[in-house]
Each structure stands twice: as structure tokens, then as C-alpha cells.
C-alpha positions as CSV (number, residue, x, y, z in Angstrom):
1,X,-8.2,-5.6,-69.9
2,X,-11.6,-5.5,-68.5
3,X,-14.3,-3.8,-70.8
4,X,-16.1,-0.5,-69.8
5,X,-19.9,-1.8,-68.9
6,X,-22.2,1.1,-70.0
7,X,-26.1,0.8,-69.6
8,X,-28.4,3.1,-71.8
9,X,-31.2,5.2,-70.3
10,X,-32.9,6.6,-73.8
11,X,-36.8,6.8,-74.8
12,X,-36.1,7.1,-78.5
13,X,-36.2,3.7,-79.6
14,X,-33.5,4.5,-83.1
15,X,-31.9,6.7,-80.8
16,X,-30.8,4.4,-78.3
17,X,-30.4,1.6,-81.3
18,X,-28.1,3.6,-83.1
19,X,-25.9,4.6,-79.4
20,X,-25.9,0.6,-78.8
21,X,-24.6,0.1,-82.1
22,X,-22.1,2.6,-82.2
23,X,-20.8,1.6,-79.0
24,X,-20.6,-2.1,-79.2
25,X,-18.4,-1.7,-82.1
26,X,-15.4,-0.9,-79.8
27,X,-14.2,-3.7,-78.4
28,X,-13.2,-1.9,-75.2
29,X,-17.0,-1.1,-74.3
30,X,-19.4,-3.3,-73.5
31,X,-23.4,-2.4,-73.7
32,X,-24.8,-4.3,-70.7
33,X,-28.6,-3.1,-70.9
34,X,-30.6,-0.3,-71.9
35,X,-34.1,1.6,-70.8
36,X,-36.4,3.1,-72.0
37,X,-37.8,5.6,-69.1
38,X,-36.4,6.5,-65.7
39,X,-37.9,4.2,-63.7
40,X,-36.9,1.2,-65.6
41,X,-33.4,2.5,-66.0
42,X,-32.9,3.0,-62.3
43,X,-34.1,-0.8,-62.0
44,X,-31.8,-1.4,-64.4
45,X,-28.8,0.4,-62.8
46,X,-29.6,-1.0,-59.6
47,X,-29.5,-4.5,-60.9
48,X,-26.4,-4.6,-63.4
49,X,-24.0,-1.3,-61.4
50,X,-22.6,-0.4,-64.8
51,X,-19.4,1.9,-64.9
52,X,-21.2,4.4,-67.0
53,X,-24.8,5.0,-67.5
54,X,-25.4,7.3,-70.6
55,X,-28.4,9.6,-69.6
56,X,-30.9,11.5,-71.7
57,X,-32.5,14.5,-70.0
58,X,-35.7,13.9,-71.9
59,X,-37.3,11.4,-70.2
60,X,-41.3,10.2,-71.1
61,X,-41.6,10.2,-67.0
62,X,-38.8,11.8,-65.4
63,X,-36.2,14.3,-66.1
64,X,-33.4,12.7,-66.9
65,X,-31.3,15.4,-65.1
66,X,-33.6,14.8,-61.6
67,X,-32.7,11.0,-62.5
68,X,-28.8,11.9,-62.3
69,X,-29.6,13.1,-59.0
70,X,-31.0,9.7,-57.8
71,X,-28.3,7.9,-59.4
72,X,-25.5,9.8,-57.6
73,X,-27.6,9.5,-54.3
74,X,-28.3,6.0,-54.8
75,X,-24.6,5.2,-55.7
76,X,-22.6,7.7,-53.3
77,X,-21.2,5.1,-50.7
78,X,-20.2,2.8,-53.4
79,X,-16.7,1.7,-53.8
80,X,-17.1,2.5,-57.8
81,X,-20.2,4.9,-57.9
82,X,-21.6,5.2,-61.5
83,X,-20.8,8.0,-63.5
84,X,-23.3,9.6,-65.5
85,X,-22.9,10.8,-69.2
86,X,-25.7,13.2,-70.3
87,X,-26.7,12.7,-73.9
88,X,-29.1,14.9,-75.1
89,X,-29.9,17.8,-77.6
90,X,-30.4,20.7,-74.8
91,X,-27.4,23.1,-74.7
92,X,-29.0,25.8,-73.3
93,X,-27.1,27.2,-69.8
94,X,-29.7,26.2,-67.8
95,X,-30.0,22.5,-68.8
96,X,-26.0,22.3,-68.8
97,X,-25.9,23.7,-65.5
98,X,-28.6,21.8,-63.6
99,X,-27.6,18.6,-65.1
100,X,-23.4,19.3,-63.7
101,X,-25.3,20.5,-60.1
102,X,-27.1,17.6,-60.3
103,X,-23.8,15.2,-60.5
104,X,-23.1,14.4,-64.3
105,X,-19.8,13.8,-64.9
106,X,-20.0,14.6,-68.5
107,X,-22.7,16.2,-70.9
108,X,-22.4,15.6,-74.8
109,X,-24.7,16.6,-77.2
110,X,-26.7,14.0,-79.6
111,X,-25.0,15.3,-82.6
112,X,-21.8,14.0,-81.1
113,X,-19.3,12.1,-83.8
114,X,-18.6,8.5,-83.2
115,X,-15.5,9.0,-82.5
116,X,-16.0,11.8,-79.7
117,X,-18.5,9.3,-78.1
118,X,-16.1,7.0,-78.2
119,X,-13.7,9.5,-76.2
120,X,-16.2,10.7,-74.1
121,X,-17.2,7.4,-72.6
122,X,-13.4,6.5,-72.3
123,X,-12.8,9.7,-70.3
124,X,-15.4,9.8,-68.4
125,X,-14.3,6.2,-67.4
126,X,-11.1,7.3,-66.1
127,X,-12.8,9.7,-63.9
128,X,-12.3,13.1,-65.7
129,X,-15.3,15.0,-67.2
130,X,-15.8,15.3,-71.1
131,X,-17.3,18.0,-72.0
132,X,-18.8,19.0,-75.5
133,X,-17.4,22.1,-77.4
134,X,-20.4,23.9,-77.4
135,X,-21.2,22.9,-74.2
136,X,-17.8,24.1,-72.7
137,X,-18.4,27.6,-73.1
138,X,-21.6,28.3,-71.1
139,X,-19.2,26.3,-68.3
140,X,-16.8,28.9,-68.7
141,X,-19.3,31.6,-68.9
142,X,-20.8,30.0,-65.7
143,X,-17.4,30.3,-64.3
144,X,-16.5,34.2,-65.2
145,X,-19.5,35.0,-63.6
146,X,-18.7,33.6,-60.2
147,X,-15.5,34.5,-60.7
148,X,-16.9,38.2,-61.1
149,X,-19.2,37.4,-58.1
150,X,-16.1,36.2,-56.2
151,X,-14.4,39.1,-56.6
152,X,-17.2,41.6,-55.4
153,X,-17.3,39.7,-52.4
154,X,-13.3,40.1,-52.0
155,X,-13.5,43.8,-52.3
156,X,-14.5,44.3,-48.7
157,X,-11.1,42.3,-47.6
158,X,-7.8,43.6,-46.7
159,X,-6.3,41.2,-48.9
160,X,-8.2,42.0,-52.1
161,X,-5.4,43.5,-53.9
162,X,-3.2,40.2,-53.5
163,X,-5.8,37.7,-54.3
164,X,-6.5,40.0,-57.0
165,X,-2.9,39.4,-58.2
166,X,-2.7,36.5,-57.6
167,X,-6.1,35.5,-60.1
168,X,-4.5,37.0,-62.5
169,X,-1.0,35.5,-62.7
170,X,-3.0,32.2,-62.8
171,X,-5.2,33.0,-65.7
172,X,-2.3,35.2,-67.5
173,X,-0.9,32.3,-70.4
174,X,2.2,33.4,-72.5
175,X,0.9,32.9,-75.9
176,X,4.2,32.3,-77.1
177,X,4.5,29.3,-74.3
178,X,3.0,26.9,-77.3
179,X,4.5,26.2,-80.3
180,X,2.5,27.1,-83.7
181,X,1.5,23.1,-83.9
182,X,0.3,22.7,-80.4
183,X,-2.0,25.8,-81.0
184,X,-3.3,23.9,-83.5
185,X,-3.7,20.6,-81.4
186,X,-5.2,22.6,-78.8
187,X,-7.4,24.6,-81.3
188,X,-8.5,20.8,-82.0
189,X,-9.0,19.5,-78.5
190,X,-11.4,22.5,-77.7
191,X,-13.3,21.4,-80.6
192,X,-13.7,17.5,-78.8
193,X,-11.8,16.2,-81.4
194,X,-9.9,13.0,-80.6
195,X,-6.3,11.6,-80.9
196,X,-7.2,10.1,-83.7
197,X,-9.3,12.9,-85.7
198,X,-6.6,15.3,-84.9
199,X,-3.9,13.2,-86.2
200,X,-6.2,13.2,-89.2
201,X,-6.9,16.7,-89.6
202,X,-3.4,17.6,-88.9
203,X,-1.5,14.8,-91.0
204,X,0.3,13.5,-88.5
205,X,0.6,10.1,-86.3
206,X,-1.6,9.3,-83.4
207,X,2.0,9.3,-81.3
208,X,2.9,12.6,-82.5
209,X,-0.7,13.8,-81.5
210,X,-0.3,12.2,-78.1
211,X,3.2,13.9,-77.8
212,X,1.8,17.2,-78.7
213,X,-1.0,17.2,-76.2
214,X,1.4,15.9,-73.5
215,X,3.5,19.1,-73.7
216,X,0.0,21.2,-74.0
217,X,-1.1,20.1,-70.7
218,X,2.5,20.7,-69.1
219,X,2.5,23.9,-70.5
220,X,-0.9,25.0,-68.7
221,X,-0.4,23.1,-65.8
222,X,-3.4,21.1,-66.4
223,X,-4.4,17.8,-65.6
224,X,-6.8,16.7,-68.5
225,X,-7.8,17.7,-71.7
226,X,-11.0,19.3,-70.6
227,X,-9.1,21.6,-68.1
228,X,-6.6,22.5,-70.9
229,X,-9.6,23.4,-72.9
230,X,-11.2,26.0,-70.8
231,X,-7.9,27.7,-69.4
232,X,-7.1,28.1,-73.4
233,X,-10.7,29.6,-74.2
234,X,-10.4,31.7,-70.7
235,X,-6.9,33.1,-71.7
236,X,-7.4,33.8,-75.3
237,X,-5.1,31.5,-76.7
238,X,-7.9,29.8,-78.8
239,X,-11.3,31.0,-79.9
């Protein structure tokens, strides 16, 4: 099994020590440079074409959200384009917003635990978006509002009254569709926790967990634990 090559963009020097460290202690990942500004990183990730290259937005000479922007453009034709993992300790709506508009394909804050790095770099390997608890509900506030917007727009079509409908059968969930433990396993997953933590937390085995979230995401029709999440938190069926 080939490792996951991540590259570092980071100015704190402990910072980006303590990431490296973290990281390399997974055998699955492997840490195949690191940067300490924009400019060297893009050097960097023009050189090595890492799978993932973990991003923070506070750059000494760039922004590390305009940098996403140049890595996507730089990478765009590319049979594997790198994905970008924002790392950073700005959660306001703006920074989450610009960064995902900019390309990101997942934003974590720095207070992440180990092991939700760990699942955050795995997912966003496999091409799905990870997306921090905290950072998940501006997303979905983001998402309201257009949604909101959307349906201004609508109100001057014939067919407003069925597209309304039609909204609202998708975003209706039976709360009684999950059992009492998959609440609780998705309760879990909206907090970013992983397999592993939630097997913890809920004293069961890592199978079970895996068995659990299985049935979660054929329950809500969704394709990944990140979609799950925000159809739970936009229907209610978790807080």
C-alpha cells in the first residue's frame, strides 16, 4: 500500500515540528518536506507533487488562503491535482469561506486531536472533504442562507410551489429512521470524532462503529461522513 506523501506549508517553526511528528508516526503517511512561507512551499510543491499539502492561512508573506488558490491553478490539469488541507486557528465565516472558494478541500482547526488529524488527512486523501466541527456550522449557515436566497429567486417561477416541495421532502429526516445508538454515533461524527474515538467513547469495537456508521449514511442517503454531518445538524436530528 503506497503511503499518503503530505508536504507542510507552516511559519511556526514548533508548530510545524509538532504536525511532522504527529504525522510521521502513522505508518500510512509519509512527511515529504515542509516550508516555511509561501513562496518556498509553492517551490516545494512544485518540486515533490505531494498528495496533500497541509496549508496555514497565516503566512509571514502570503495568505495562505491566496496560496490555495495558486496551488489549485497550478495543479488543475494534473492527473492527481493536490489537495489542500487548511490548518489554522481562524474559524471566523469569512476565513472558512474564502479558504473553500479558494479550493481547499478540507479546513481543520490547530486545536485539532491527533487522532482527527489523522482522519482528516486520510479523508481528504480519498477525495472527500473533512471538515472541523466548529467549522461545519458556518458551512451550513453559509448554505441556509443561499438556500434562503435560492428560494427568493424561485418565487417569481411557475414552479415555485413544487420545487418548494420538493426542498422540503429532501431535508425532512424521520428521527425515528436511526436507532438510539446511531444517534449517538452520529452525535459523534459531527463532533470529528473518529472510528476509533467513538468506539472509545461508546464502548464498543471499531467494527461495530464502522457497522453503525454504514447504516447512518444509508439511512440519509449520504455519501460520506461529512455530508451525513450537515444533513443531521440541518434536520435537527443532532445539535
Amino acid at each position: 500500500m503506497s503511503k499518503i506523501r503530505v508536504a507542510l506549508v507552516e511559519d511556526h517553526d514548533l508548530t510545524r515540528v509538532g504536525i511532522r511528528t504527529a504525522l510521521q508516526q502513522n505508518e500510512e503517511i509519509d512527511v515529504v518536506g515542509e516550508a516555511g512561507n509561501a513562496a518556498e512551499g509553492m517551490k516545494l510543491l512544485k518540486m515533490l507533487k505531494p498528495d496533500i499539502a497541509i496549508v496555514d492561512i497565516g503566512l509571514p508573506d502570503k495568505d495562505g488562503i491566496e496560496l490555495t488558490r495558486e496551488i489549485k491553478s497550478a495543479t488543475v490539469e494534473e492527473e492527481s491535482p493536490i489537495k489542500v488541507l487548511i490548518l489554522t486557528l481562524r474559524d471566523n465565516k469569512e476565513a472558512v469561506l474564502a479558504a473553500f472558494a479558494a479550493g481547499a478541500d478540507s479546513y481543520c482547526m490547530k486545536d485539532i486531536k491527533f487522532d482527527n488529524l489523522l482522519e482528516a488527512v486520510r479523508v481528504t486523501y480519498n477525495g472527500n472533504a473533512w471538515i472541523d466541527p466548529a467549522i461545519a456550522r458556518i458551512v451550513l449557515q453559509q448554505a441556509r442562507q443561499n438556500q434562503q436566497k435560492s428560494e427568493v429567486l424561485a418565487d417569481s417561477k411557475t414552479n415555485f410551489q413544487t420545487a418548494q416541495t420538493s426542498e422540503s421532502n429532501e431535508e425532512a429526516i424521520d428521527p425515528y429512521i436511526l436507532t438510539e445508538r446511531e444517534l449517538e454515533v452520529l452525535q459523534l461524527i459531527v463532533e470529528g470524532c473518529s472510528n476509533a474515538v467513538i468506539a472509545e467513547r461508546l464502548y464498543i469495537t471499531v467494527g461495530t462503529v464502522k457497522t453503525h456508521v454504514r447504516n447512518i449514511l444509508n439511512k440519509l442517503c449520504a455519501d460520506d461522513r461529512t455530508q451525513a454531518a450537515v444533513r443531521a445538524l440541518r434536520s435537527g436530528l443532532v445539535g
